[in-house]
N, C-alpha and C positions, 0 to 999 in steps of 0.2 A: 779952199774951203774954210769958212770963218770954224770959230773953235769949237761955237755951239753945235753947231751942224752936222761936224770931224765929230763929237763927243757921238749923237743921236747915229752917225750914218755907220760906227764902231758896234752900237748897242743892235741895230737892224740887223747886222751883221751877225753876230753869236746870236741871235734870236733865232734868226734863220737856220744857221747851222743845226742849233739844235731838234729844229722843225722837221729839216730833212733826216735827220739821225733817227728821232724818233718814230718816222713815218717809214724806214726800210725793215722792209720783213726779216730782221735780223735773224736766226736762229735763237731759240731762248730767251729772246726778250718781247714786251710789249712791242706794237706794230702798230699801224692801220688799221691789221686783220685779225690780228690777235691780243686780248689781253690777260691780267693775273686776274685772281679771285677778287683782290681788293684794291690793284691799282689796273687802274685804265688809261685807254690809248689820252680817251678826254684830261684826266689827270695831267699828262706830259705836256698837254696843249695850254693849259693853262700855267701850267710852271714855266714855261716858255716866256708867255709873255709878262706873267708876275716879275720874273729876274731880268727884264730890258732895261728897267730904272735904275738897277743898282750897276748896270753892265755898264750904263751911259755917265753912270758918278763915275766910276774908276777910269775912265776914259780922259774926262773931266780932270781926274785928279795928274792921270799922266800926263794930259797936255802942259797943266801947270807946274810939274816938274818940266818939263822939257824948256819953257820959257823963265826957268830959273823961281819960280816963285816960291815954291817949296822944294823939301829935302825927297827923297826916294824913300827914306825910313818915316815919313811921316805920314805917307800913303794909306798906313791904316788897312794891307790887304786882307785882316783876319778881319776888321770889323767890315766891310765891305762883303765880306763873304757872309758872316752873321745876319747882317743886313738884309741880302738877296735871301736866304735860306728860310728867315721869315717872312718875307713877302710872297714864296711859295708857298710857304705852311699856311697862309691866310687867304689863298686864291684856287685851293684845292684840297680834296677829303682822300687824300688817297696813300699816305706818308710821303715815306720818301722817294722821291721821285728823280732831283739832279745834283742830288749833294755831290758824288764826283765830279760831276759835268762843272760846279760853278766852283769848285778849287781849283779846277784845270784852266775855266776859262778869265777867270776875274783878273789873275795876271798877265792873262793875253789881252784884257782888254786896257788897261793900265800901259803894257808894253806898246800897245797901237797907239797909244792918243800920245806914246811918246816920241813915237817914231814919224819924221818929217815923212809927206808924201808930196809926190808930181804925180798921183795917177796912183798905179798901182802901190800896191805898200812891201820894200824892201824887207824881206823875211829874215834876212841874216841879219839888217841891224833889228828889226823885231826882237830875236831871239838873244843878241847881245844885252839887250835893256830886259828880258824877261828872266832872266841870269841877275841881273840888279836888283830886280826885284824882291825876286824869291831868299836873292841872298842878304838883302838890306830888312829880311822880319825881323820884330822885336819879342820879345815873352808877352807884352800887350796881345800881339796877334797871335800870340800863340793861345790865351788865355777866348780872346775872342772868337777862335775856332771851337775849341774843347763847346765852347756853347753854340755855337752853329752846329755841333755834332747831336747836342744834347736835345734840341731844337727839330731835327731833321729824323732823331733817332732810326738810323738803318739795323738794317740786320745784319748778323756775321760778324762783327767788330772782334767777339775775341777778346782776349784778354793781353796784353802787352805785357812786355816784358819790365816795361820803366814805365811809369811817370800813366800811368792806365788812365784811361778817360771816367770809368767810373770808381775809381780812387779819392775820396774826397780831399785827401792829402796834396794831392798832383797840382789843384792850380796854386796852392800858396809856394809850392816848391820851384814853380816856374819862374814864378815875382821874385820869388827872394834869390832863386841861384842865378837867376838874368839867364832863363833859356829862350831862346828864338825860335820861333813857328820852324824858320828852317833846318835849325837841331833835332825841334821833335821830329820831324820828316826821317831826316837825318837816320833816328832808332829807328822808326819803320819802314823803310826803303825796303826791306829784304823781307816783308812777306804783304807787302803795299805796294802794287803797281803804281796809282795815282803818287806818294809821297814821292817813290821812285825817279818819278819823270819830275816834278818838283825839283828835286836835288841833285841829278843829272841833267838841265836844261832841256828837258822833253824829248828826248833818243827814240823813244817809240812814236810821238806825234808826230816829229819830222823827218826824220830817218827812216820810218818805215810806210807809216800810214797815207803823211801825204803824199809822196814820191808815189806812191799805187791810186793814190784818187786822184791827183791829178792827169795821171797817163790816161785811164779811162774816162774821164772828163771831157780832155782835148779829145779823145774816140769817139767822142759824142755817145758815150753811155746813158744811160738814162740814170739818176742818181739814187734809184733803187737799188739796181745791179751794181752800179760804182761801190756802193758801202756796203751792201751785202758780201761781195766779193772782196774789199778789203778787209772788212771784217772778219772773213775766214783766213786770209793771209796773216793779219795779225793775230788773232787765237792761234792758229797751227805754231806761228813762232814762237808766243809768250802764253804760258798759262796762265791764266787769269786768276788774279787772288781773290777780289771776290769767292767764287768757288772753291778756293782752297780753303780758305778760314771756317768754310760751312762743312765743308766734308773734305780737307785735305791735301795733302799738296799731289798724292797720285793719281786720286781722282780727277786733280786740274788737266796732270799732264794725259790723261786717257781721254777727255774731252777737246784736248788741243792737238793729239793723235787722229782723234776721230777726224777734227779739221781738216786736218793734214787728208785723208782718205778723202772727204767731199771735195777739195781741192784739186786733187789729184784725176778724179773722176768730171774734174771741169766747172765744178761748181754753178755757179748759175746759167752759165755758157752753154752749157750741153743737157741733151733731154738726160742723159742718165745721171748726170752732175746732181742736176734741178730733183730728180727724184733720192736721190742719198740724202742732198740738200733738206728736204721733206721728214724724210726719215730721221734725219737727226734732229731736227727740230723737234718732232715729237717725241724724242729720248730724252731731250734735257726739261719739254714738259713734264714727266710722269711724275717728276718728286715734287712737284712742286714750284718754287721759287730755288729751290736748293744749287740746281746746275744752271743759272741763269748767269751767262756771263757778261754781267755788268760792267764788272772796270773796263771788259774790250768795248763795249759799248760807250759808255764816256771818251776813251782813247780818238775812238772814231767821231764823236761830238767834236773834239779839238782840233782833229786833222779836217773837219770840214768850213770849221771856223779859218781854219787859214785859205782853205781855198775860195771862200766866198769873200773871206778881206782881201784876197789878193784878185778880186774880181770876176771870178764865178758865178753864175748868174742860173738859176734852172730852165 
């Protein structure tokens, strides 16, 4: 596959993924069938395809590392993300809508355009180059996030313990100490799922998530039920910090209990699964946006990007 092609057939890829992520009746998130007061299903659908151009640069940029033409630190993965975060803000009225999704995905797309294929695409050297990646940021990208964040403004952020995003002291402190996107990660790993998988080489995308959507892929699931139900296996394991930063870390883990209960009751499998299933969903509606578990939702964005790069098809 010529290099242009590799770049576009990378970016199809994560578009897609994101398409189906968005389109399963998650528990507590926009859906199909469901959405918030002020973000809509339409919203994700446009952010989808707003971030394919920036997906297919980073692509682009890896290929060109892999045939030696550039550095891995010149990659520029915070401005690529800055990049994508505005083309979302310009192609939908709805805020934030995949700010996790394109920090999770923009150095999978990078790592793919790096990674040689005969066909399918090698996930272990994927994830060996997405480790290069992550680890090769500069304080540029670090600098260039903090404005993708400002750009994208989510809810829940919170206040940090260092170097706070809305600290106006924080980006000259980056420049001048020479901090790196992957240091800041770094501080917020421990109440930041997305950082978390950042700075551990993605433990929850591929160690957990994929390894469960691909089983029921090959079962010929339908990829509703495939993410809906990993989705609950990944909330029951990890509580979601999203909702911890909004109301707490016990209330994360009561909502990742609850998981564990739909789960357990068979989740979408079984009629009484599918009815608990129902009922939880309208428990994490009531407050609002409050108990929507976002980062599990991004997680499952990333883990469907690899199965569709690795040949997935609906």
């Amino acid at each position: 596959m010529r290099a242009n092609n590799r770049a576009k057939h990378i970016a199809r890829c994560l578009e897609l993924a994101i398409l189906l992520e968005v389109s399963a009746h998650k528990p507590g998130n926009v859906s199909v069938i469901n959405n918030f007061e002020k973000t809509l299903y339409g919203h994700f659908l446009a952010s989808a395809v707003a971030a394919a151009s920036s997906f297919e640069t980073a692509a682009q940029l890896g290929i060109l590392v892999s045939q030696g033409k550039i550095d891995v630190a010149d990659v520029g993965v915070g401005r690529l993300i800055k990049r994508c975060i505005a083309d979302i803000n310009a192609w939908q009225h709805g805020g934030n809508t995949l700010l996790g999704v394109v920090i999770l995905l923009s150095p999978i797309a990078v790592a793919a355009g790096m990674t040689s294929t005969t066909g399918y695409l090698n996930l272990q050297h994927l994830r060996k180059n997405l480790k290069l990646i992550t680890e090769s940021t500069t304080p540029r990208d670090a600098v260039n996030m903090y404005a993708a964040i400002e750009i994208a403004n989510p809810s829940g952020l919170g206040k940090a313990p260092a170097l706070d995003i809305n600290d106006p002291d924080s980006v000259g402190r980056i420049l001048e100490d020479k901090i790196s996107l992957y240091k800041i990660f770094k501080i917020a790993e421990k109440y930041d799922t997305i950082c978390s998988e950042w700075v551990n080489n993605y433990p929850i995308t591929f160690d957990l998530a994929y390894p469960s959507l691909t089983k029921r892929l090959q079962n010929k699931d339908d990829p509703n039920s495939a993410t809906v139900q990993t989705f609950l296996e990944v909330l029951a394991k990890v509580p979601d910090t999203f909702i911890a930063r909004k109301t707490g870390i016990e209330k994360s883990r009561e909502i990742s209990l609850r998981a564990r209960h739909v789960l357990n009751l068979g989740g979408i499998e079984t009629s009484v699964g599918k009815k608990s299933l129902s009922e939880f969903d309208q428990e994490l509606r009531k407050s609002g946006n409050l108990l929507n578990p976002g980062t599990t939702a991004d997680i499952l964005a990333a883990a469907l990007a690899l199965c569709v790069l690795n040949g997935y098809r609906p």
